[in-house]
C-alpha positions as CSV (number, residue, x, y, z in Angstrom):
1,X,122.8,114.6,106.7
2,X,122.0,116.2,110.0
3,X,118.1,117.9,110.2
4,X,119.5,120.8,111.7
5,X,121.6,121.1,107.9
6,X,117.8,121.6,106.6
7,X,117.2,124.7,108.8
8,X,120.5,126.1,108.6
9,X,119.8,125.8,104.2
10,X,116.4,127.4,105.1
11,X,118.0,130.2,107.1
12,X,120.7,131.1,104.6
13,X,118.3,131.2,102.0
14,X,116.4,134.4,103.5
15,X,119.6,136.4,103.4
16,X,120.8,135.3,99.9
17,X,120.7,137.5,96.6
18,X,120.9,135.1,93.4
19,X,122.0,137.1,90.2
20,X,118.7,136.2,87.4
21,X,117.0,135.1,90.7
22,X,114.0,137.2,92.2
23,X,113.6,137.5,95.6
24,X,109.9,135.8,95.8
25,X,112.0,132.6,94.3
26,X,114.5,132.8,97.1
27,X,111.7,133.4,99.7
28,X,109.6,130.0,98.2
29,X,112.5,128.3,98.2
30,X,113.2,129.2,102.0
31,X,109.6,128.5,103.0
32,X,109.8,125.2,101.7
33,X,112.7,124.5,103.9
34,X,111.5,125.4,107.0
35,X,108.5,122.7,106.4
36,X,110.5,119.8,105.7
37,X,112.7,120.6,108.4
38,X,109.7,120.7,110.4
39,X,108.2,117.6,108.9
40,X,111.8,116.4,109.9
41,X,111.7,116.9,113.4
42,X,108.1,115.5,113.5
43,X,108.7,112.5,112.1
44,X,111.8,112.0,114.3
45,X,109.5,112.5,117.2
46,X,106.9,110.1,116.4
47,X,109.5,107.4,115.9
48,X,111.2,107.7,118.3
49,X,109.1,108.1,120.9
50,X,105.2,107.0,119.6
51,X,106.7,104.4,117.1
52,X,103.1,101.9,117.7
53,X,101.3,105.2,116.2
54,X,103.6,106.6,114.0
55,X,103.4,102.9,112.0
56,X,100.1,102.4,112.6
57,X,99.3,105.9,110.8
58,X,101.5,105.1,107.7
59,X,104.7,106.4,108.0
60,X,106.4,109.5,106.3
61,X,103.9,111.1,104.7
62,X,102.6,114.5,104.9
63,X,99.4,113.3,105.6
64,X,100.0,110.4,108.1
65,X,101.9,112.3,110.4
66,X,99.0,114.3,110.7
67,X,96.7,111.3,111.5
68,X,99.6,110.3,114.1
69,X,98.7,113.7,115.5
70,X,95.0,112.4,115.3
71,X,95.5,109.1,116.8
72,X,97.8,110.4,119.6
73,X,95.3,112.8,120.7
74,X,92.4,110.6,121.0
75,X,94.8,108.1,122.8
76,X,95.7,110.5,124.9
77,X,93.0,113.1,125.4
78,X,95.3,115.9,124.9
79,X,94.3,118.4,122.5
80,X,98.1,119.6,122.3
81,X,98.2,116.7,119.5
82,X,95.3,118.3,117.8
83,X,96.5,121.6,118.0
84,X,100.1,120.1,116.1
85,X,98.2,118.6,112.9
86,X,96.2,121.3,112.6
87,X,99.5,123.8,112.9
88,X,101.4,120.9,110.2
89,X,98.2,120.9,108.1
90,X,98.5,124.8,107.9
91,X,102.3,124.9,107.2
92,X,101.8,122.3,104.7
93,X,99.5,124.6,102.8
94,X,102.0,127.1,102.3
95,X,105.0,125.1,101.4
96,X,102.0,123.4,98.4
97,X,101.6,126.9,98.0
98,X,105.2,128.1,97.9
99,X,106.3,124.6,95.9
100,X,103.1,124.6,92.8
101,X,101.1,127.6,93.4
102,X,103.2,130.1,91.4
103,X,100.7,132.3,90.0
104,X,99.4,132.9,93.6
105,X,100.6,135.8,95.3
106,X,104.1,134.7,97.6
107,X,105.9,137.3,99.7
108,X,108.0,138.1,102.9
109,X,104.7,137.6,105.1
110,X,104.2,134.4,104.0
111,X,108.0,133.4,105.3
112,X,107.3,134.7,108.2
113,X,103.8,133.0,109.2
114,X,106.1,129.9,108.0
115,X,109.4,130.5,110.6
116,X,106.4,131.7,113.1
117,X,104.5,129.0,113.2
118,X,107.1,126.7,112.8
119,X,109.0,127.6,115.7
120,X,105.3,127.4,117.5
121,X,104.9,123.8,116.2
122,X,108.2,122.6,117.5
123,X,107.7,124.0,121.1
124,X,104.5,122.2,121.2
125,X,106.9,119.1,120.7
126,X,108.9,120.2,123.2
127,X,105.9,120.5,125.5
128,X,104.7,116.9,124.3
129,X,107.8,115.1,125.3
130,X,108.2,117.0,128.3
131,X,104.2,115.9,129.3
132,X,104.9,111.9,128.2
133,X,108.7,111.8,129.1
134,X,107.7,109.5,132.0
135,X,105.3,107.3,130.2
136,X,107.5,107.4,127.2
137,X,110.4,105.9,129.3
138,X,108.7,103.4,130.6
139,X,107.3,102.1,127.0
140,X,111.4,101.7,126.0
């Protein structure tokens, strides 16, 4: 399976009408998507390019990538790395919120903060390779 597959489920998800289904189900559903596929990317990031870090922080959790994000910035002194665990710490909120939290109030805004931020999250990536591409090679 192909990450991109994850966002392309999350995607077709917003536009779908289940018979029996309501639309706050759909819209949880969705929401959830969108995180893993950014908890996805993430952690393909972090291995492949921070692996020491990404070990050292304890793998694939929710959690640890977020102390990757931690140990990265203080390694670094880049408070881009910062800005990313505090932006997966948020999304991961929602999707607990979207995934267990089903007496809490859920609606279209809530998908949206999700896609927004997500989509912010992942051109902070961008930015971070971009920034340590040189040093990165170099580690290879």
């Amino acid at each position: 399976m192909k990450i991109e597959e994850i966002e392309n489920m999350a995607i077709a998800l917003e536009e779908i009408e289940i018979d029996g289904t309501c639309k706050e189900v759909i819209q949880r559903t969705s929401c959830s998507k969108h995180y893993y596929h950014l908890f996805h990317v993430v952690t393909v990031f972090f291995q492949s390019k921070f692996e020491e870090f990404y070990k050292s922080s304890g793998g694939a959790t929710h959690q640890a990538i977020r102390i990757c994000c931690e140990f990265l910035a203080e390694r670094f002194n880049d408070k881009d790395f910062k800005k990313l665990a505090l932006k997966l710490k948020t999304l991961h909120d929602i999707r607990v919120s979207a995934d267990y939290r089903l007496v809490d109030n859920f609606n279209a805004n809530n998908l949206l903060l999700m896609k927004t931020e997500k989509n912010r999250a992942i051109l902070l990536i961008e930015s971070l390779h971009s920034k340590y591409a040189a040093s990165l090679s170099k580690q290879a």
